[in-house]
PQR file with spaces between the fields and no chain letter, atoms N, CA, C, O and H, PARSE charges and radii, in Angstrom:
ATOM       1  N    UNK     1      -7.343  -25.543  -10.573 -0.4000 1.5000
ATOM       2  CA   UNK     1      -6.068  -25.371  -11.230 -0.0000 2.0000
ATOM       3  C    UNK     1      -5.472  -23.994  -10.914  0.5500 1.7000
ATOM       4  O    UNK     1      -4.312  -23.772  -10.566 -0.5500 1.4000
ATOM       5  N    UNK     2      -6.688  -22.903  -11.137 -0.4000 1.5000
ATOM       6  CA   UNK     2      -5.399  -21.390  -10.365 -0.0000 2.0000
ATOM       7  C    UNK     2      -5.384  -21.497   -8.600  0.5500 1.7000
ATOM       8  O    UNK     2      -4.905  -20.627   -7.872 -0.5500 1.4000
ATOM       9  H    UNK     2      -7.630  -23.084  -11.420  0.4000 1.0000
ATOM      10  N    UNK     3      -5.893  -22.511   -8.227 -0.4000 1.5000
ATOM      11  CA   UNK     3      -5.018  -22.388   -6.917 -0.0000 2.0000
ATOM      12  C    UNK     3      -3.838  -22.914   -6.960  0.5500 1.7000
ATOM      13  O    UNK     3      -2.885  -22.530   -6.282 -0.5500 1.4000
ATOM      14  H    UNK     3      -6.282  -23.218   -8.818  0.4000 1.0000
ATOM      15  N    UNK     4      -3.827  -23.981   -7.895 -0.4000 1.5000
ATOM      16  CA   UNK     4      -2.368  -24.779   -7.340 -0.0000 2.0000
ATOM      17  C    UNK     4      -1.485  -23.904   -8.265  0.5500 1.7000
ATOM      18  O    UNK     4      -0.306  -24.167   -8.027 -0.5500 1.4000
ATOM      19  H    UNK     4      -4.602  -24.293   -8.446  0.4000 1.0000
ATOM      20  N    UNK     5      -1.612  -22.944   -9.248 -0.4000 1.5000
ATOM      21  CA   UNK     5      -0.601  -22.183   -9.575 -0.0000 2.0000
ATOM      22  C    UNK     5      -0.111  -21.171   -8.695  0.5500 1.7000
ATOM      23  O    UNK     5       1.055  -21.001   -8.338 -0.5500 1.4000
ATOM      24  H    UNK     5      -2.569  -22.730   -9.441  0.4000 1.0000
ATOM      25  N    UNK     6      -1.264  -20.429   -8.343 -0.4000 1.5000
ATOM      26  CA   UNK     6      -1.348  -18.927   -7.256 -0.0000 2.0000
ATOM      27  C    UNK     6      -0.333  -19.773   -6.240  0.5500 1.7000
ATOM      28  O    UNK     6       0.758  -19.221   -6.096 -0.5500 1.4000
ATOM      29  H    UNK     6      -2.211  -20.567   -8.633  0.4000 1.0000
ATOM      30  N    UNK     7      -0.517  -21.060   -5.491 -0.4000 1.5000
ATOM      31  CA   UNK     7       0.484  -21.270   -4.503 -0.0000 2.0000
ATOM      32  C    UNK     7       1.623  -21.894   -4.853  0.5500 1.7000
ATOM      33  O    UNK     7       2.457  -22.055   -3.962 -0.5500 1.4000
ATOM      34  H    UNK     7      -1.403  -21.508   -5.608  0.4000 1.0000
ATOM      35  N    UNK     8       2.001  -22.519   -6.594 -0.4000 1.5000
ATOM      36  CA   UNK     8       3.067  -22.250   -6.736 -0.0000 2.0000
ATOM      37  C    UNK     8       3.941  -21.483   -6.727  0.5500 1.7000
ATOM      38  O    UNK     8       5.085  -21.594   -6.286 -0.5500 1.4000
ATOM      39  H    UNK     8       1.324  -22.388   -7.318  0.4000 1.0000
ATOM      40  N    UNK     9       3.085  -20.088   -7.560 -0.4000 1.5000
ATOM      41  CA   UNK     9       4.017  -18.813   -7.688 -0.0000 2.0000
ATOM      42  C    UNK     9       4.446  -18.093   -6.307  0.5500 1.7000
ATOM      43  O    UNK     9       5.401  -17.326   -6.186 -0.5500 1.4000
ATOM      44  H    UNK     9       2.156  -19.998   -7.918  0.4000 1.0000
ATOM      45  N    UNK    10       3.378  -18.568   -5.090 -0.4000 1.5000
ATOM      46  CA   UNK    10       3.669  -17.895   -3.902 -0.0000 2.0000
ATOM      47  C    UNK    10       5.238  -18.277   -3.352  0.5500 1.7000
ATOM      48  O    UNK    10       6.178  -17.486   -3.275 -0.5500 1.4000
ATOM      49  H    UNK    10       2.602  -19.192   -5.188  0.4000 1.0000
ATOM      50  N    UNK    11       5.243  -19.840   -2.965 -0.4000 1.5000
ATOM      51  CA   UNK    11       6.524  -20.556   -3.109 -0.0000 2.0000
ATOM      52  C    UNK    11       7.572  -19.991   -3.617  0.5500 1.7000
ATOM      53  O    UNK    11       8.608  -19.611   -3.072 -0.5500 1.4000
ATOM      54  H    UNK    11       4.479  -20.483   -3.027  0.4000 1.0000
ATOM      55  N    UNK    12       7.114  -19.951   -5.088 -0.4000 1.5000
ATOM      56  CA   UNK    12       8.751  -19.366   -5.826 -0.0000 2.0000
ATOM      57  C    UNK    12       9.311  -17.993   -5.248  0.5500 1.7000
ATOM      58  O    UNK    12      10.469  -17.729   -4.923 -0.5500 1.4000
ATOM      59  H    UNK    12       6.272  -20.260   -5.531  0.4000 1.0000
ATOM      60  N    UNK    13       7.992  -17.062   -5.203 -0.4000 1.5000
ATOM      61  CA   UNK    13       8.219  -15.886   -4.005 -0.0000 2.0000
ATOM      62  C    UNK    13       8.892  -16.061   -2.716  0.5500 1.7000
ATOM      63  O    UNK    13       9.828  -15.288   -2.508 -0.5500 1.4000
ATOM      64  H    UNK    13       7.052  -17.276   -5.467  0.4000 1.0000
ATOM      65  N    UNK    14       8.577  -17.009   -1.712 -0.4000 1.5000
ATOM      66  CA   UNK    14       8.904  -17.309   -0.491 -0.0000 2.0000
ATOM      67  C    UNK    14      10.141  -17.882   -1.115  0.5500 1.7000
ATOM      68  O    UNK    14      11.002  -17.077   -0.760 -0.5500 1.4000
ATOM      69  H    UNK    14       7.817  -17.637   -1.882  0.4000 1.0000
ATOM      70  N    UNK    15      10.689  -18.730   -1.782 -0.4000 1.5000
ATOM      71  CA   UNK    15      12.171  -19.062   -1.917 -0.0000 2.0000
ATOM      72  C    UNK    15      13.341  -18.155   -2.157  0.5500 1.7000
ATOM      73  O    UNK    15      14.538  -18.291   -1.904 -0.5500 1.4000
ATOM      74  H    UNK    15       9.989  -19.384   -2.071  0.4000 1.0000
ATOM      75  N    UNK    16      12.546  -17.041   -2.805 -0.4000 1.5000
ATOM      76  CA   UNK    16      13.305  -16.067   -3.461 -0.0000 2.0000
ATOM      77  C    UNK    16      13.706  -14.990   -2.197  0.5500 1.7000
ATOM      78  O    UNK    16      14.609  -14.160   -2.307 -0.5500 1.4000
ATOM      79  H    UNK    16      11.574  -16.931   -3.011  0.4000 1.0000
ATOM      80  N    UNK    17      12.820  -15.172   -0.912 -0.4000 1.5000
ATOM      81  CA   UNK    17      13.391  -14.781    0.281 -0.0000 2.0000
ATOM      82  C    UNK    17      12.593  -13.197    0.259  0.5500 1.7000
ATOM      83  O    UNK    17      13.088  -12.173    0.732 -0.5500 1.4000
ATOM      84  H    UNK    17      12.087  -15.846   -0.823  0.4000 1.0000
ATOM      85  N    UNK    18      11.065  -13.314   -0.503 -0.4000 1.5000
ATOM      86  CA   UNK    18      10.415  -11.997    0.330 -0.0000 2.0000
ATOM      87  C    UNK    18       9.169  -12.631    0.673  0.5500 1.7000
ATOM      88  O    UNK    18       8.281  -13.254    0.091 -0.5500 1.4000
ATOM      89  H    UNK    18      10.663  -14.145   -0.887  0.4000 1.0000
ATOM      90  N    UNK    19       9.503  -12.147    2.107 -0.4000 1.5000
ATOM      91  CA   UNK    19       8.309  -12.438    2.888 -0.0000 2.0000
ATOM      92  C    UNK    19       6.773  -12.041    2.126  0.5500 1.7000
ATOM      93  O    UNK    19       5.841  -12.766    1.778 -0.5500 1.4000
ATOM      94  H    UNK    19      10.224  -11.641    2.580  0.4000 1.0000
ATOM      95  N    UNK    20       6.986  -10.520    2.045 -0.4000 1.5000
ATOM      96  CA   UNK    20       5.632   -9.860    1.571 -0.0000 2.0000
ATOM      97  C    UNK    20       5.628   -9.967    0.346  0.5500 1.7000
ATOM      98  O    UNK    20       6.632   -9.714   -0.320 -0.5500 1.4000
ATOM      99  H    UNK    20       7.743   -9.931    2.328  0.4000 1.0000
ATOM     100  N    UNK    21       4.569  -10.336   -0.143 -0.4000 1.5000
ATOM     101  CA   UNK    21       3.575  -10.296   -1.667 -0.0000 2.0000
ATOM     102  C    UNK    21       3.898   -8.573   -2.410  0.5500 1.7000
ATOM     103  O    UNK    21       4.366   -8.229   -3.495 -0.5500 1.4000
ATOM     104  H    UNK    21       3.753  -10.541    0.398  0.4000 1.0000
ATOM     105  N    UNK    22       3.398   -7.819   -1.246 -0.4000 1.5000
ATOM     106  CA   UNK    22       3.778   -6.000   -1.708 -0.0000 2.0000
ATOM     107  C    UNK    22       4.879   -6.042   -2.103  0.5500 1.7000
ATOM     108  O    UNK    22       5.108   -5.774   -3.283 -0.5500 1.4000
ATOM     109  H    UNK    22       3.017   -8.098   -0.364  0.4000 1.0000
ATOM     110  N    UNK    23       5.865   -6.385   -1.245 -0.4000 1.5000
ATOM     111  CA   UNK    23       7.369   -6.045   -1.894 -0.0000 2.0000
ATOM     112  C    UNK    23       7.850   -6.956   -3.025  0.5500 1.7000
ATOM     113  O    UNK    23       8.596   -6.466   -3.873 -0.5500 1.4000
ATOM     114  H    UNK    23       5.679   -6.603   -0.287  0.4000 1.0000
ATOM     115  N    UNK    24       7.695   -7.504   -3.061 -0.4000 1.5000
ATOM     116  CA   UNK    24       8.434   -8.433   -4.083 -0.0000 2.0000
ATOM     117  C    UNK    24       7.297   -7.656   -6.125  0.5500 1.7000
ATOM     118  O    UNK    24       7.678   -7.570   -7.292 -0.5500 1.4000
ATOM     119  H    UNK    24       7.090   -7.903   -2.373  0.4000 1.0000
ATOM     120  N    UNK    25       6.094   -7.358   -5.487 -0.4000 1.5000
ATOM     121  CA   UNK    25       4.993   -6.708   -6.652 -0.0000 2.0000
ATOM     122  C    UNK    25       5.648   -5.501   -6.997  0.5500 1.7000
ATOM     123  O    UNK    25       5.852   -5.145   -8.158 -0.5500 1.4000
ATOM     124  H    UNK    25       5.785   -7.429   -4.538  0.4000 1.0000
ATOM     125  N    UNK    26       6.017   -4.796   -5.857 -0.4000 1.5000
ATOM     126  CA   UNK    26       6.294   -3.141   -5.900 -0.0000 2.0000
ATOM     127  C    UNK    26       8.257   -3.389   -6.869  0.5500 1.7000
ATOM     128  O    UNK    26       8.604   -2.519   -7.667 -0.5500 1.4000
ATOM     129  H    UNK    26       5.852   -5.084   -4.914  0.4000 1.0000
ATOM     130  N    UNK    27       9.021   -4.374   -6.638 -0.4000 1.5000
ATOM     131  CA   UNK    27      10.086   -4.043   -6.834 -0.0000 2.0000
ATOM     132  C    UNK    27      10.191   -4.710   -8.393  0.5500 1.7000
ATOM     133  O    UNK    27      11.033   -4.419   -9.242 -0.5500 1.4000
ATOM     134  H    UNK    27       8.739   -5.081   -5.989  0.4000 1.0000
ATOM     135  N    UNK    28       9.225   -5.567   -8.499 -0.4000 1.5000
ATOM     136  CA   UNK    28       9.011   -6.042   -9.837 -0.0000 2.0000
ATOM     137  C    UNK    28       7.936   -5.540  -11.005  0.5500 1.7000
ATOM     138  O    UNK    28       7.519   -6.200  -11.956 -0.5500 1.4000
ATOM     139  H    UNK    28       8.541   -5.803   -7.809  0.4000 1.0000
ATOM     140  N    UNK    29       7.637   -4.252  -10.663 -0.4000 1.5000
ATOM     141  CA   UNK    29       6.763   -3.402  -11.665 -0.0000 2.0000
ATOM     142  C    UNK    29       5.207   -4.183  -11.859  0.5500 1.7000
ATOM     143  O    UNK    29       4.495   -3.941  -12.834 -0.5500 1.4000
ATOM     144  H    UNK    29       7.976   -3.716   -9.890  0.4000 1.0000
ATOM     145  N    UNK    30       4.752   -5.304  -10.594 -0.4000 1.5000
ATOM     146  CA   UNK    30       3.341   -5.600  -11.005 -0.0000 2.0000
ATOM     147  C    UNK    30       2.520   -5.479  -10.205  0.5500 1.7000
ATOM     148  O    UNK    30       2.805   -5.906   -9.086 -0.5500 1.4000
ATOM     149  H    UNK    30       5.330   -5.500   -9.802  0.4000 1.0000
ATOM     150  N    UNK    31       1.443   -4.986  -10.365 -0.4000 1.5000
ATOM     151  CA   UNK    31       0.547   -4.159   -9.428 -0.0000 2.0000
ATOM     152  C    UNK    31       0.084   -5.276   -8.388  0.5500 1.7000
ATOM     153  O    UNK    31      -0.397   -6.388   -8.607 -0.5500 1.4000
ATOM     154  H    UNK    31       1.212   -4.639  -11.274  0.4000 1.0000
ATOM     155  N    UNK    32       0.393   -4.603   -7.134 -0.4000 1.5000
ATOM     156  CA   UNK    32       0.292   -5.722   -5.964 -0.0000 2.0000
ATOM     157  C    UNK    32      -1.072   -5.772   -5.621  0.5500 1.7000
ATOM     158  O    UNK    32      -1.344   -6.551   -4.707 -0.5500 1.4000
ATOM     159  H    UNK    32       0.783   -3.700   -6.956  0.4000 1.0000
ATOM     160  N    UNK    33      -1.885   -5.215   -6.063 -0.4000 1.5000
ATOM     161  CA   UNK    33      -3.716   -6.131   -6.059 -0.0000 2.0000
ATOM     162  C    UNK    33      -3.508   -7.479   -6.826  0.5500 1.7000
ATOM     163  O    UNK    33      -3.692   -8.624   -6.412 -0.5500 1.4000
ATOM     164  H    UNK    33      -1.664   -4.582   -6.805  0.4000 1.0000
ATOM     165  N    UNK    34      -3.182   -7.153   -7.755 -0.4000 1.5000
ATOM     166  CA   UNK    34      -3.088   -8.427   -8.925 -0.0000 2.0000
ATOM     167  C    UNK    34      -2.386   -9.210   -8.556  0.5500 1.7000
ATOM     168  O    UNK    34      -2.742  -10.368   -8.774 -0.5500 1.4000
ATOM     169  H    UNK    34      -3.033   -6.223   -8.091  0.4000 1.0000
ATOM     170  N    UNK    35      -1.407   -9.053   -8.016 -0.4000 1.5000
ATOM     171  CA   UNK    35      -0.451  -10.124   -7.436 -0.0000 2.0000
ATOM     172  C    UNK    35      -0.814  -10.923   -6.915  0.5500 1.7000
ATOM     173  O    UNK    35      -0.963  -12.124   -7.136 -0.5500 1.4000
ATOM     174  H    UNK    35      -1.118   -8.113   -7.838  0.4000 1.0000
ATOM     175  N    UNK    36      -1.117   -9.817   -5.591 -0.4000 1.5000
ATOM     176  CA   UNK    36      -2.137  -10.846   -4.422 -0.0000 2.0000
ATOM     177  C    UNK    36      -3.293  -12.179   -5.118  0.5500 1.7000
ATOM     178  O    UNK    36      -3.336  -13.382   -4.858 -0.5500 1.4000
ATOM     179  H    UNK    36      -0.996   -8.841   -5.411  0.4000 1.0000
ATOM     180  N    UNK    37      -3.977  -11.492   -5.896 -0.4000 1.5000
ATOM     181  CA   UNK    37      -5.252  -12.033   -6.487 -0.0000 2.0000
ATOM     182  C    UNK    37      -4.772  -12.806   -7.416  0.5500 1.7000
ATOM     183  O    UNK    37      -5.701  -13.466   -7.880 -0.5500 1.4000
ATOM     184  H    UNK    37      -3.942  -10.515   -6.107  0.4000 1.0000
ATOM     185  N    UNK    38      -3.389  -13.151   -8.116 -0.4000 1.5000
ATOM     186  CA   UNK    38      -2.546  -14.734   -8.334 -0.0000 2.0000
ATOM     187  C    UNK    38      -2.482  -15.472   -7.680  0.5500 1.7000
ATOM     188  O    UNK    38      -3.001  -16.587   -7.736 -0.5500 1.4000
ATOM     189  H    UNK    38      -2.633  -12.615   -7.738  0.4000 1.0000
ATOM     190  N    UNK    39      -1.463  -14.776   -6.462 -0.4000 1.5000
ATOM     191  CA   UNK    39      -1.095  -15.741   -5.802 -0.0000 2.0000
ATOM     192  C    UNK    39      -2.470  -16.373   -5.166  0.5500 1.7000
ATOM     193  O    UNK    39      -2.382  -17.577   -5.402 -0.5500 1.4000
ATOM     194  H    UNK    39      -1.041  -13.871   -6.416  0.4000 1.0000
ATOM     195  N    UNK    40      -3.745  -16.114   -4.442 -0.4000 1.5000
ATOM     196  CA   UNK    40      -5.007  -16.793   -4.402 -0.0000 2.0000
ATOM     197  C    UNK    40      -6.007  -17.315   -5.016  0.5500 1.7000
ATOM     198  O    UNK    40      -7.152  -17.628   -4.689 -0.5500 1.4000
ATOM     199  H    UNK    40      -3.816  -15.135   -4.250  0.4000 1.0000
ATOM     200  N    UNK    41      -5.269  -17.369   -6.155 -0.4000 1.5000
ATOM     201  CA   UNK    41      -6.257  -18.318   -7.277 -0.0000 2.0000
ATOM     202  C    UNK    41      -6.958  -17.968   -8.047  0.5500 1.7000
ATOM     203  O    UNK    41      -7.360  -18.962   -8.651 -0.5500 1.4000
ATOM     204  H    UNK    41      -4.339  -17.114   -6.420  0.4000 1.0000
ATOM     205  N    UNK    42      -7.405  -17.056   -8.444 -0.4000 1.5000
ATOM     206  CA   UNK    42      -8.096  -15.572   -9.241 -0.0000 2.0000
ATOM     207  C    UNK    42      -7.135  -14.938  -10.193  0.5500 1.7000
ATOM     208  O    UNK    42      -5.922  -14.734  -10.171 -0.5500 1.4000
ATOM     209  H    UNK    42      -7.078  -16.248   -7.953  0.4000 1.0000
ATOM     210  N    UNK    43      -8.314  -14.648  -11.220 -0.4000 1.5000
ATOM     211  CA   UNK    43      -7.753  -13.773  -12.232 -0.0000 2.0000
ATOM     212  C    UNK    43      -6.238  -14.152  -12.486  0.5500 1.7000
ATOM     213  O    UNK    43      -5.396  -13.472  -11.900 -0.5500 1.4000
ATOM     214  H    UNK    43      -9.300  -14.814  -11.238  0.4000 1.0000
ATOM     215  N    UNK    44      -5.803  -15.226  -13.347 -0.4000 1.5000
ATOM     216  CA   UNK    44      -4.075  -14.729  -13.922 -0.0000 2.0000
ATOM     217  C    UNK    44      -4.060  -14.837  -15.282  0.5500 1.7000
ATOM     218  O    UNK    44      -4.933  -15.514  -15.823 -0.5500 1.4000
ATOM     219  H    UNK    44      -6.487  -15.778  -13.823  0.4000 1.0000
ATOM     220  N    UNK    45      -3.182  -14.262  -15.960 -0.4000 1.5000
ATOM     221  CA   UNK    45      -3.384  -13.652  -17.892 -0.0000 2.0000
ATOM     222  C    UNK    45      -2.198  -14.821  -18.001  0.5500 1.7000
ATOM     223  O    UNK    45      -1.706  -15.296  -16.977 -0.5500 1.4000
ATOM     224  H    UNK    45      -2.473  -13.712  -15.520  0.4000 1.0000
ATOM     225  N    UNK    46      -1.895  -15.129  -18.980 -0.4000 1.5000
ATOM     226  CA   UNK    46      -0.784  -15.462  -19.015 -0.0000 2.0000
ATOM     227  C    UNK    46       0.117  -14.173  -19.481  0.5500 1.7000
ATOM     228  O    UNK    46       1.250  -14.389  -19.051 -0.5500 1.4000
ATOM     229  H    UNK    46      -2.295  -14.743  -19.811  0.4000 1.0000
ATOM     230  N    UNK    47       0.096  -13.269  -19.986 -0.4000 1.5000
ATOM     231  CA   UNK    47       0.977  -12.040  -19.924 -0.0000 2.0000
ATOM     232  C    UNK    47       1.612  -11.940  -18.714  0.5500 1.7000
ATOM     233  O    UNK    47       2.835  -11.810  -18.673 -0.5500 1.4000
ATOM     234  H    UNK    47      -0.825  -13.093  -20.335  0.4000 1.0000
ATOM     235  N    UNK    48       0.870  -11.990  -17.622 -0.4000 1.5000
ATOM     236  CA   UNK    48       1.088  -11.851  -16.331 -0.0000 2.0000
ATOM     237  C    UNK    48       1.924  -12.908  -15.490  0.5500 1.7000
ATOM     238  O    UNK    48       2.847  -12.650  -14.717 -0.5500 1.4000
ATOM     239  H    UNK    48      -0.124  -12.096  -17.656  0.4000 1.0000
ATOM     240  N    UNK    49       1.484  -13.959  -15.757 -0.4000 1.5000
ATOM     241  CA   UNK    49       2.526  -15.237  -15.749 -0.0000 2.0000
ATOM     242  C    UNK    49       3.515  -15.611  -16.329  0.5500 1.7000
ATOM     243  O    UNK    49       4.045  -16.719  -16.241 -0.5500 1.4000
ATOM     244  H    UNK    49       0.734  -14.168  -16.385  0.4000 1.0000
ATOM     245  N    UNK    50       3.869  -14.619  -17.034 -0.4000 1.5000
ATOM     246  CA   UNK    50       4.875  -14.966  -18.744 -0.0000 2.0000
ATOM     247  C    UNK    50       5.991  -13.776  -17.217  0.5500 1.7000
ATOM     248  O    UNK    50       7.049  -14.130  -16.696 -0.5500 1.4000
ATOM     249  H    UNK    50       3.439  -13.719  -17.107  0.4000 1.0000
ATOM     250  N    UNK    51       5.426  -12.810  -17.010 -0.4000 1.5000
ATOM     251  CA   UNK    51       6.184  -11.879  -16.435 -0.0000 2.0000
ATOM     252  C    UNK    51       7.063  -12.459  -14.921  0.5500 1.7000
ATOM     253  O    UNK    51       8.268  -12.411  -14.677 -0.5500 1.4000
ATOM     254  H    UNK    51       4.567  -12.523  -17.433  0.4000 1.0000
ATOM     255  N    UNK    52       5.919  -13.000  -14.079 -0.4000 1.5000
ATOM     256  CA   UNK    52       6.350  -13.618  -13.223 -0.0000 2.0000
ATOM     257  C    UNK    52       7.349  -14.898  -13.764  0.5500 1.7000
ATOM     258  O    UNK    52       8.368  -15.192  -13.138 -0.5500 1.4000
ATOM     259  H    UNK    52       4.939  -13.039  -14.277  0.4000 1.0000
ATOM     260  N    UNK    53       7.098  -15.336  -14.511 -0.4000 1.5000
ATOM     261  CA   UNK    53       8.196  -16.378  -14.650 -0.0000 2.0000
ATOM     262  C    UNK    53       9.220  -16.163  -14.993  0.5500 1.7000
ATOM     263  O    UNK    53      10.071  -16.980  -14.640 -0.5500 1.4000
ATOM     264  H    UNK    53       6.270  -15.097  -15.020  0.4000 1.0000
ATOM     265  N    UNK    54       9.699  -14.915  -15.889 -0.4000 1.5000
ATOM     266  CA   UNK    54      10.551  -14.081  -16.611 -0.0000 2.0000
ATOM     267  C    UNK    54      11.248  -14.101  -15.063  0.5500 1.7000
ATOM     268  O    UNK    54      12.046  -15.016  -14.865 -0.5500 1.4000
ATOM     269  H    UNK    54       9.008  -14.252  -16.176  0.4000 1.0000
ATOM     270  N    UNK    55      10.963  -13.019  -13.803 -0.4000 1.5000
ATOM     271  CA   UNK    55      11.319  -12.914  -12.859 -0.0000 2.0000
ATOM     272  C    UNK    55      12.003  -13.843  -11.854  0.5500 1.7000
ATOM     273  O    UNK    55      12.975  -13.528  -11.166 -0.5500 1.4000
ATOM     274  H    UNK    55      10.315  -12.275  -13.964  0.4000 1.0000
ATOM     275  N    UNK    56      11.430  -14.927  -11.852 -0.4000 1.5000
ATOM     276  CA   UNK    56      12.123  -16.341  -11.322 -0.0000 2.0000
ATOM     277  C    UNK    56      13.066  -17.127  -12.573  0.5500 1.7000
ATOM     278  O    UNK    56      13.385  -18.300  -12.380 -0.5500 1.4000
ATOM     279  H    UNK    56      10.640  -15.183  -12.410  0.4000 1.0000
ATOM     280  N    UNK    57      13.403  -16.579  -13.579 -0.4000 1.5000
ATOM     281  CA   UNK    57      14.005  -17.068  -14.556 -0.0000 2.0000
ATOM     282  C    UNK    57      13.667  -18.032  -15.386  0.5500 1.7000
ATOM     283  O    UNK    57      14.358  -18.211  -16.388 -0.5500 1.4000
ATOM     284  H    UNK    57      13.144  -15.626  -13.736  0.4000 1.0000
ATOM     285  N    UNK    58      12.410  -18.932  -15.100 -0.4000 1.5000
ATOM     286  CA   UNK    58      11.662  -19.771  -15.055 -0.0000 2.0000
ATOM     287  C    UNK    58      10.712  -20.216  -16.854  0.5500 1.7000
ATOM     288  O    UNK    58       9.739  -19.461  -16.849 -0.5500 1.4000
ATOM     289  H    UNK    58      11.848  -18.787  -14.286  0.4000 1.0000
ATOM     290  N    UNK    59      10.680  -20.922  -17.969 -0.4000 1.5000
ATOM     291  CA   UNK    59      10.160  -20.912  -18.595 -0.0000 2.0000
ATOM     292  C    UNK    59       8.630  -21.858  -18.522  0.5500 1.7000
ATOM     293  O    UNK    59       8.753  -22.923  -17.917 -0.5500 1.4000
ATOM     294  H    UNK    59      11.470  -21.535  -17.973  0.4000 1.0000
ATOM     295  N    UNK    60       7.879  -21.695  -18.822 -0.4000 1.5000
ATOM     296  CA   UNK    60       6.719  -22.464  -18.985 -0.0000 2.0000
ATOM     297  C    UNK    60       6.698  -23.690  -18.756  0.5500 1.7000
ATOM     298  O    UNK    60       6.165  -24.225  -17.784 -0.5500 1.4000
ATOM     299  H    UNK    60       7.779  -20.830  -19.313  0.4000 1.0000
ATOM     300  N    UNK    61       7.401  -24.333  -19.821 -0.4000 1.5000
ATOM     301  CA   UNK    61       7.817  -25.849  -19.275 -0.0000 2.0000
ATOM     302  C    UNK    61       8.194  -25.880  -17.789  0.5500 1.7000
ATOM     303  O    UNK    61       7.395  -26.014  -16.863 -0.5500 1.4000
ATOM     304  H    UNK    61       7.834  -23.898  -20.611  0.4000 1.0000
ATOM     305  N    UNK    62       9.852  -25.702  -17.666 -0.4000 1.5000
ATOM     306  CA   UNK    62       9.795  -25.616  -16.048 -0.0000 2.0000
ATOM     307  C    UNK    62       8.733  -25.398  -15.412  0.5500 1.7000
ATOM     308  O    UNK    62       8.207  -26.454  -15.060 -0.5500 1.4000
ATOM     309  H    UNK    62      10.501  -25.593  -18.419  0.4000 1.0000
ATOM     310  N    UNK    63       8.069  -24.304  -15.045 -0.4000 1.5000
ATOM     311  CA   UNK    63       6.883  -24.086  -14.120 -0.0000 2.0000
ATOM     312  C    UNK    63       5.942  -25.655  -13.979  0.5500 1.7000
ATOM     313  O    UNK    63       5.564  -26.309  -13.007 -0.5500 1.4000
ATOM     314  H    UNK    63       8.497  -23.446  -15.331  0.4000 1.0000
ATOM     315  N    UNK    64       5.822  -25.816  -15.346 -0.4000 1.5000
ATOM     316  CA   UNK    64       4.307  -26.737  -14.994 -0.0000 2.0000
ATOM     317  C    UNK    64       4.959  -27.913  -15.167  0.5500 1.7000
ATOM     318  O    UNK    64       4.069  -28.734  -14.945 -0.5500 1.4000
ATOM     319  H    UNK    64       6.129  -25.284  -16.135  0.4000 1.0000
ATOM     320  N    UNK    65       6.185  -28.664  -15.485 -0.4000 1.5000
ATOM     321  CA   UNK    65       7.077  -30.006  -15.451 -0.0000 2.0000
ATOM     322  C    UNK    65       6.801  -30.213  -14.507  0.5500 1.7000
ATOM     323  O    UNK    65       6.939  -29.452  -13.550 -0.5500 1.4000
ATOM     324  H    UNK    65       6.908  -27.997  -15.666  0.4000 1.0000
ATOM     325  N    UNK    66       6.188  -31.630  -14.485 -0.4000 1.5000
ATOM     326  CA   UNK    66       6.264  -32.625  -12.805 -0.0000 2.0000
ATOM     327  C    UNK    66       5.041  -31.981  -11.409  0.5500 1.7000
ATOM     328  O    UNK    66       4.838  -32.391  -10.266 -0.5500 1.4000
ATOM     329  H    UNK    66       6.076  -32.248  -15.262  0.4000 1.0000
ATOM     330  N    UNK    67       4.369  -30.681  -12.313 -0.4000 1.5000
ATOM     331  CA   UNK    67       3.481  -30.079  -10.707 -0.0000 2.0000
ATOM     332  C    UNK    67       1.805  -31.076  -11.022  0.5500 1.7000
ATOM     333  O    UNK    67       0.947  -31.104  -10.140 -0.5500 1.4000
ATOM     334  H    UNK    67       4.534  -30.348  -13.241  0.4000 1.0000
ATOM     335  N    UNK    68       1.688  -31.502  -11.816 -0.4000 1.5000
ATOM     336  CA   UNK    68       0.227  -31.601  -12.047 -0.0000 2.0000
ATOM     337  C    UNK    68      -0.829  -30.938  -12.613  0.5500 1.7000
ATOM     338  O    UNK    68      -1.940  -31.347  -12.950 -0.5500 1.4000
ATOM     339  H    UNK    68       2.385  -31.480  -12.533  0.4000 1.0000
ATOM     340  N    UNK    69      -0.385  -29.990  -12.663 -0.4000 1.5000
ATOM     341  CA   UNK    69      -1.081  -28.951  -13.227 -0.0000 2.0000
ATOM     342  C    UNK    69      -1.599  -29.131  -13.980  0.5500 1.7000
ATOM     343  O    UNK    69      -2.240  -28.229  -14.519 -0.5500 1.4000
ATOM     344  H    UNK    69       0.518  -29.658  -12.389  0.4000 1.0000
């Protein structure tokens, strides 16, 4: 299950049109180890997911509606 989130959230990244994991971490105040280590399936809080979704505008429902998750 945190892979298929880590490569959801990667997606929503890649749509949002940044290539790199660093930049998109660095311009959104979340430490780009941790990022990385979302987006690959490891370690995510939901604090941390509450944030990223905040960022894609995105509420909970949305995110996990229709993925399987």
């Amino acid at each position: 299950m945190l892979e298929s989130i880590g490569k959801k959230i990667k997606n929503l990244r890649l749509d949002k049109g940044y290539s790199s994991y660093e930049t998109f971490a660095i311009e959104n105040d979340i430490d780009r180890k941790y990022y990385w280590s979302i987006e690959k399936g490891r370690n995510i809080s939901l604090v941390y997911l509450k944030r990223i979704l905040d960022v894609h505008g995105l509420t909970f429902e949305e995110f996990f509606k229709d993925s399987g998750i």
